[in-house]
C-alpha positions as CSV (number, residue, x, y, z in Angstrom):
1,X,-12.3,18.3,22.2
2,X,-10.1,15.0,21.1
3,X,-6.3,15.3,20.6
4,X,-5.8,16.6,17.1
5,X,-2.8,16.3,14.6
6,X,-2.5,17.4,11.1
7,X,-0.8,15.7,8.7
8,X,0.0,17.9,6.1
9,X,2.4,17.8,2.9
10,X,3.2,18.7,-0.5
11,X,0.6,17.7,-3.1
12,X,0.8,14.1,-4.6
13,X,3.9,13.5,-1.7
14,X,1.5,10.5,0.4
15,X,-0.5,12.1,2.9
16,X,-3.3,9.6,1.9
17,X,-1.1,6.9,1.4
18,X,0.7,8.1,4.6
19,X,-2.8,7.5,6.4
20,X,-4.3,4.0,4.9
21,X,-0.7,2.9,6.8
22,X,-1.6,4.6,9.9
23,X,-4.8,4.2,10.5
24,X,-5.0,0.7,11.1
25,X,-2.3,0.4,13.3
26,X,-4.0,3.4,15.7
27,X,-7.1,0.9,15.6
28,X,-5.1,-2.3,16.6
29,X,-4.2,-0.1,19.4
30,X,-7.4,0.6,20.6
31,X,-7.9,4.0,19.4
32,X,-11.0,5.6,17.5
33,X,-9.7,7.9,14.8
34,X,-11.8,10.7,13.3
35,X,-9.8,12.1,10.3
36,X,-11.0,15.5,8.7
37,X,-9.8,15.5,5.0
38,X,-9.2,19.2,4.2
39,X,-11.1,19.8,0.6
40,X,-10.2,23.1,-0.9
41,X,-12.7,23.4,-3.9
42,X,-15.8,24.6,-3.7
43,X,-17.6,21.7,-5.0
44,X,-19.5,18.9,-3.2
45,X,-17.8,16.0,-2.2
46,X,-20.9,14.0,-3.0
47,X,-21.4,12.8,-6.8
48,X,-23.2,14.5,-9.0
49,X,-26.3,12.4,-10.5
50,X,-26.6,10.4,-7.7
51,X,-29.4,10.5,-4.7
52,X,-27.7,12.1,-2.2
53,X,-26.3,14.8,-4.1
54,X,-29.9,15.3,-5.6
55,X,-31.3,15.6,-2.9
56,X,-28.6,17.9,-1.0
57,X,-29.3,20.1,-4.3
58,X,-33.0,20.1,-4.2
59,X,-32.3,22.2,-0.7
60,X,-31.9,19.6,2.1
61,X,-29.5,20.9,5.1
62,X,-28.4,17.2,5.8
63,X,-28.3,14.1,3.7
64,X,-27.7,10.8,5.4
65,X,-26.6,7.7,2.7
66,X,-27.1,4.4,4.7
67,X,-25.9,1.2,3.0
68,X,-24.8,-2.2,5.1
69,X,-21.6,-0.8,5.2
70,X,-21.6,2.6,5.9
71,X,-23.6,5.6,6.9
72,X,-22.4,9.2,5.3
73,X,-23.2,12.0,6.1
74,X,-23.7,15.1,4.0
75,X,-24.7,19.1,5.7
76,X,-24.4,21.9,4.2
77,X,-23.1,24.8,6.7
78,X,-21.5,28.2,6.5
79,X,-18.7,28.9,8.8
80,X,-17.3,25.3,8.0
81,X,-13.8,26.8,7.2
82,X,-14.0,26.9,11.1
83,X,-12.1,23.7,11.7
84,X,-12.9,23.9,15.8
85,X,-16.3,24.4,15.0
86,X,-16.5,21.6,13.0
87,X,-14.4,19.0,14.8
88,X,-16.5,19.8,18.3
89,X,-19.7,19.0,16.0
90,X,-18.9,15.6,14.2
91,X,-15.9,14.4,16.0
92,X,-16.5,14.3,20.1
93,X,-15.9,11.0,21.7
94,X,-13.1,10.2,19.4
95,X,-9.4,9.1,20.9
96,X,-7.7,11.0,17.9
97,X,-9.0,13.4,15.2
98,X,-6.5,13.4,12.2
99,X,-6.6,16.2,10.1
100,X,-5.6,15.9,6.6
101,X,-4.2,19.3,5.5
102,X,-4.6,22.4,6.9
103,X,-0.9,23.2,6.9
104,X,-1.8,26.4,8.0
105,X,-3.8,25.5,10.8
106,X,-2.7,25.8,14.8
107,X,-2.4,21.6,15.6
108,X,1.1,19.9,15.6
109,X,1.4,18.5,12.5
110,X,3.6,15.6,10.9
111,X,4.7,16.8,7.4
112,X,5.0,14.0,4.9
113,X,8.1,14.9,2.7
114,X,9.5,13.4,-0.1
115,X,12.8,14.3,-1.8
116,X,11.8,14.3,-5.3
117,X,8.8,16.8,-4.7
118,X,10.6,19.6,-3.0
119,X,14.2,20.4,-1.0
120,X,12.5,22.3,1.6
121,X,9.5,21.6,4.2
122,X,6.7,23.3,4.5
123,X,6.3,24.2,8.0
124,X,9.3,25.1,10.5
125,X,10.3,22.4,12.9
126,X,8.8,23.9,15.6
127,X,5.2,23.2,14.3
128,X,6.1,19.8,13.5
129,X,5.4,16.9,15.8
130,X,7.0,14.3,13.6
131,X,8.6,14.1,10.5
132,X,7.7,11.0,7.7
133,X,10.5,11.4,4.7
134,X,13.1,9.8,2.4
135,X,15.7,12.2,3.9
136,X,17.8,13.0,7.0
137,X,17.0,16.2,9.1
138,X,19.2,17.9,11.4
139,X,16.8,18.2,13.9
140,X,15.3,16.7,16.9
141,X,11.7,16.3,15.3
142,X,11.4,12.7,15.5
143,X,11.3,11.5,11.8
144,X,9.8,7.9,10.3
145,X,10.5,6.4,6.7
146,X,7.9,6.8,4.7
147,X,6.7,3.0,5.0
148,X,7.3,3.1,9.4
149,X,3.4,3.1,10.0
150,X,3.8,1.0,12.8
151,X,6.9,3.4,14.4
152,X,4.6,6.5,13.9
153,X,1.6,4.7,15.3
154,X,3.4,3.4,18.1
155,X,4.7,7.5,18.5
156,X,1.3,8.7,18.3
157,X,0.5,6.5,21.2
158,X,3.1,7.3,23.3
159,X,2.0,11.4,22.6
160,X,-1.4,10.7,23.2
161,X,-0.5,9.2,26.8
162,X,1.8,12.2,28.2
163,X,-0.9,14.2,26.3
């Protein structure tokens, strides 16, 4: 199993935003990132109307979308609210898996925080790896502005080395 970090927050705080930062700094390191977006609806991900969602519909167990850009992948599974399970099925050979969500879950995580959404964090600081906020901690969590993608990139690195 790849290294795995979750970065989890508040809704509508920036995890996403948080992440289009991030992720291409981890690639001009050299890293290949897997990220796992947590989706807690029970609805498809796929668009309804369109091929592969048709087709995933009319009973197929996997649907693969190939364009010139991309190639997506669509299976239907039980169990998949196994995150190991899944991760050591789609994501092996990667440098870094990112998990989006999952605050819950058992990985380090870097909470995204933002002073206007809440006055609290979610997790305690002994589940966080890093911190990303508008606001000063008392605590030795490392912590990154909100805009620092380069700083938590650079961290992630470093981790990922002494890992």
């Amino acid at each position: 199993m790849p290294p795995i970090v979750s970065v989890v927050a508040r809704s509508n705080t920036g995890k996403t935003t948080l992440l289009e930062g991030l992720l291409p700094a981890l690639k001009e390191a050299g890293l290949r990132v897997a990220v796992v977006k947590h989706h807690h609806h029970t609805s498809s991900f796929d668009t309804p109307g369109k091929d592969t969602f048709r087709l995933a519909e009319a009973g197929a167990d996997l649907v693969v979308g190939v364009s010139p850009v991309q190639v997506a992948t669509f299976s239907r599974e039980t169990g998949s609210d196994d995150l190991d399970s899944v991760i050591a099925r789609h994501c092996a050979g990667y440098d870094l898996v990112i998990t989006e969500g999952y605050k819950r879950g058992d990985y380090p995580k870097i909470e995204v925080h933002r002073a206007e959404r809440s006055t609290e964090l979610l997790c305690d600081f002994g589940e966080i790896l890093a911190l990303v906020t508008d606001t000063d901690w008392a605590t030795n969590v490392p912590q990154f502005s909100l805009d620092d993608a380069d700083g938590l990139a650079a961290f992630l690195v470093a981790w990922l080395d002494n890992d």
